[in-house]
C-alpha positions in Angstrom: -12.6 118.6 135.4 -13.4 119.3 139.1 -10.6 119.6 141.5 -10.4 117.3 144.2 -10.3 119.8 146.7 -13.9 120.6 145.5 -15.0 117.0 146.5 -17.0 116.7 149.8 -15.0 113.9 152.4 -16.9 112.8 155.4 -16.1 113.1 158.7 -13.3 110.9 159.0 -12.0 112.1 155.5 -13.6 109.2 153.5 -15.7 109.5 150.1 -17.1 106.3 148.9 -16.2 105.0 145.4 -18.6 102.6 143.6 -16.3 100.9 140.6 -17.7 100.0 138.1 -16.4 97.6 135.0 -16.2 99.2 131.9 -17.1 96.8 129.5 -20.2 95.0 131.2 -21.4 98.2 133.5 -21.6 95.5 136.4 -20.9 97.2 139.4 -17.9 95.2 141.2 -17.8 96.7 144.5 -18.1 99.6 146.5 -15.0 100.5 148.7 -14.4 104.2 149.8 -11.0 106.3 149.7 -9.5 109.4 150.5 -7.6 112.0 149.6 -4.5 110.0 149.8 -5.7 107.3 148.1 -7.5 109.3 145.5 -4.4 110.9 144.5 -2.3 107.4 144.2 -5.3 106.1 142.4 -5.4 109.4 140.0 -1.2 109.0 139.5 -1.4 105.1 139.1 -4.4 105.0 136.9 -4.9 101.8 139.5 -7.5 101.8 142.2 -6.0 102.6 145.4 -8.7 102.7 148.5 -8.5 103.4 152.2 -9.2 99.9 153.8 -11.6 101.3 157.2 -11.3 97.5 159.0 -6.9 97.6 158.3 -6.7 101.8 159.0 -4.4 101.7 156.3 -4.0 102.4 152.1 -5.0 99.7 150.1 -3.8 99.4 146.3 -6.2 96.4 144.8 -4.5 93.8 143.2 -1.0 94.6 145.1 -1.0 91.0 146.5 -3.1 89.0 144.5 -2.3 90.5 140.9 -6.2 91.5 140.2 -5.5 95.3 139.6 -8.1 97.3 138.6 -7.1 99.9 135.8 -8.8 103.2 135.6 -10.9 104.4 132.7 -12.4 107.5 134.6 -13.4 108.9 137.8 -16.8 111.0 138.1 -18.4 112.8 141.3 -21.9 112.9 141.6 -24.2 116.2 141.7 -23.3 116.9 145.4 -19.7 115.9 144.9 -19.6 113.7 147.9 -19.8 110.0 145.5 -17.1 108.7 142.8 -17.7 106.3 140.3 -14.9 104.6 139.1 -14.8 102.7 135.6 -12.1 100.2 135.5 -10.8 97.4 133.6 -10.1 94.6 135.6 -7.8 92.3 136.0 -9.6 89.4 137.8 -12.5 89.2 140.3 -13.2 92.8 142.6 -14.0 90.4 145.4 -12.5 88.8 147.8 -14.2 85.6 147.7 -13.1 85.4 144.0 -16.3 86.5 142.5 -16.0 88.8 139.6 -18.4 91.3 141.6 -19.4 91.7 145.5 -22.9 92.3 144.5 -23.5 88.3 143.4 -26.7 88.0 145.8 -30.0 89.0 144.2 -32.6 90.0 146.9 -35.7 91.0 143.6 -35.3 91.4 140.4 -38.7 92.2 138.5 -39.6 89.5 135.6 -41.3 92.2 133.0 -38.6 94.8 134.0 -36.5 92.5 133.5 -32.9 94.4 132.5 -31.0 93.2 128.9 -27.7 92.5 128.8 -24.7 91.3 125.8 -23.3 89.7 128.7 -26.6 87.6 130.0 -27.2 86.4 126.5 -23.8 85.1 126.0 -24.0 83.0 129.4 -28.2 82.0 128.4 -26.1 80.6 124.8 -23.5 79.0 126.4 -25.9 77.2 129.2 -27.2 75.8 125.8 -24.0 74.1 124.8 -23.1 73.1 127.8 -26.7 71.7 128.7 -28.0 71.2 125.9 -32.1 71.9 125.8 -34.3 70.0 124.2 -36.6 71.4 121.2 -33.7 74.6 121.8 -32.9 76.0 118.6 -29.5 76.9 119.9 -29.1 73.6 121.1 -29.6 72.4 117.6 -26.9 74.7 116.2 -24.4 73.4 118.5 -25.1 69.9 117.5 -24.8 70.8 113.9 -21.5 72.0 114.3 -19.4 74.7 113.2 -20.4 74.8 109.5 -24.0 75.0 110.5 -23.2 77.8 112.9 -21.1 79.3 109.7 -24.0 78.7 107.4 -26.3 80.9 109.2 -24.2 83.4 109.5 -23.6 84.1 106.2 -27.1 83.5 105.1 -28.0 86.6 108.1 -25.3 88.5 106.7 -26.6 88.2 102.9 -30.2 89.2 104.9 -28.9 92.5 106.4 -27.6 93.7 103.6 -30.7 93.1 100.8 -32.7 95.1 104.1 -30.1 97.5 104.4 -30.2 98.1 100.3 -33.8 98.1 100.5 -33.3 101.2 102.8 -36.1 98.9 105.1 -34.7 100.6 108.5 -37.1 98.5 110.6 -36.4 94.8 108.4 -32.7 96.4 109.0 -32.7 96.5 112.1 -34.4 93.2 112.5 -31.6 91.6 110.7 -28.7 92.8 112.7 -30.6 91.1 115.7 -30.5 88.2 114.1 -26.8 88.3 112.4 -25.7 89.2 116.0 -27.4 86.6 117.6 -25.7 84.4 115.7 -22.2 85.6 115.4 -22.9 85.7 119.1 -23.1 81.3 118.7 -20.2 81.7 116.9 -18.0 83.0 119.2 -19.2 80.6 121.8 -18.0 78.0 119.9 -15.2 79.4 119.1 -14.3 80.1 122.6 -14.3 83.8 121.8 -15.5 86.3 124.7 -16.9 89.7 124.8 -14.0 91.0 126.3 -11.8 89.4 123.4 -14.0 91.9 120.9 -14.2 94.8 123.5 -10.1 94.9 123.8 -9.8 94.6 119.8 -11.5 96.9 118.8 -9.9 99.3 121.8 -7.2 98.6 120.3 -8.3 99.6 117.0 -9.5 103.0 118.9 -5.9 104.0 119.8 -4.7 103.3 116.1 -7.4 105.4 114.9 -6.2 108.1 117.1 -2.8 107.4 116.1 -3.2 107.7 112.4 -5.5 110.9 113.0 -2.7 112.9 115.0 0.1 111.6 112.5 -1.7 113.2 109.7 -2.9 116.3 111.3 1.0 116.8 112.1 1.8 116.2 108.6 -0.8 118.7 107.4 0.5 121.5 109.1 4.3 120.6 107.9 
């Protein structure tokens, strides 16, 4: 851990911050802070930023509830950039967008970058307007025990590959079971984040259950 006395303010005392949301990577904004507000943000665990058109300290959310909670703060290799990972409460922008950055100016097709959270919304466009000749489509017409169907039949799949120790079939199957455990969830109303805060949750058991037991072993 570097000291913030190490980082590298500008002339009017101002670093810029680029926050970042932990579970989908999107960046959500870019605001800058200083020392002051580095600090608050640092005892808070909340982002607190130094607003340059008000002059003053500005804790997100503290009017309109959408605080951003602080997973980690990181300085770039000169030390004069943060990037903050958060978990937010609501949108980062003001207009009520989940992210500022909501205006594409290129994106390339064959570069094209993957994402859990692109899939889910391509999925749910196909329920919502349905497709024609769309497989998905056709699962969400079926219905729930269709969508249930298929998901045990990919589940039965990945394991016979798995058992086959067939690491390519293997990993062809996951795709596949997630794909459509992915369905499931849509119709089921379930979200990424819904998954992402479980299993968190699971995370600080785990940790939990670790430290209680190394305690007991030296008792």
């Amino acid at each position: 851990m570097i000291n913030i006395d190490e980082l590298k303010f500008d002339e009017k005392g101002l670093i810029p911050a680029i926050v970042v949301d932990s579970v989908s990577k999107q960046v959500l904004t870019l605001a800058y802070m200083n020392k002051e507000s580095l600090k608050i943000s640092m005892e808070k665990e909340l982002t607190c930023f130094w607003s340059r058109s008000r002059n003053e300290l500005w804790l997100k959310g503290e009017t309109s509830g959408n605080y951003q909670h602080i997973v980690s703060i990181t300085a770039d290799c000169d030390q004069d950039a943060l990037v903050v990972v958060v978990e937010p409460d609501g949108p980062a922008c003001h207009k009520g967008t989940k992210s500022c950055f909501e205006y594409p100016v290129f994106e390339s097709e064959e570069r094209k970058e993957f994402s859990y959270e692109g899939l889910m919304e391509l999925i749910e466009g196909r329920k919502t307007e349905k497709k024609e000749g769309s497989y998905t489509t056709y699962l969400f017409e079926k219905g729930l025990d269709k969508i249930l169907k298929k998901v045990g039949e990919e589940s039965t799949e990945v394991i016979i590959a798995a058992k086959a120790q067939d690491k390519k079939e293997t990993i062809y199957e996951i795709a596949d079971l997630a794909y459509h455990v992915m369905v499931l969830m849509i119709e089921a109303g379930i979200s990424l984040e819904d998954i992402h805060k479980e299993l968190a949750s699971r995370h600080v058991i785990d940790k939990k259950v670790k430290q209680e037991k190394m305690t007991g072993d030296n008792q």
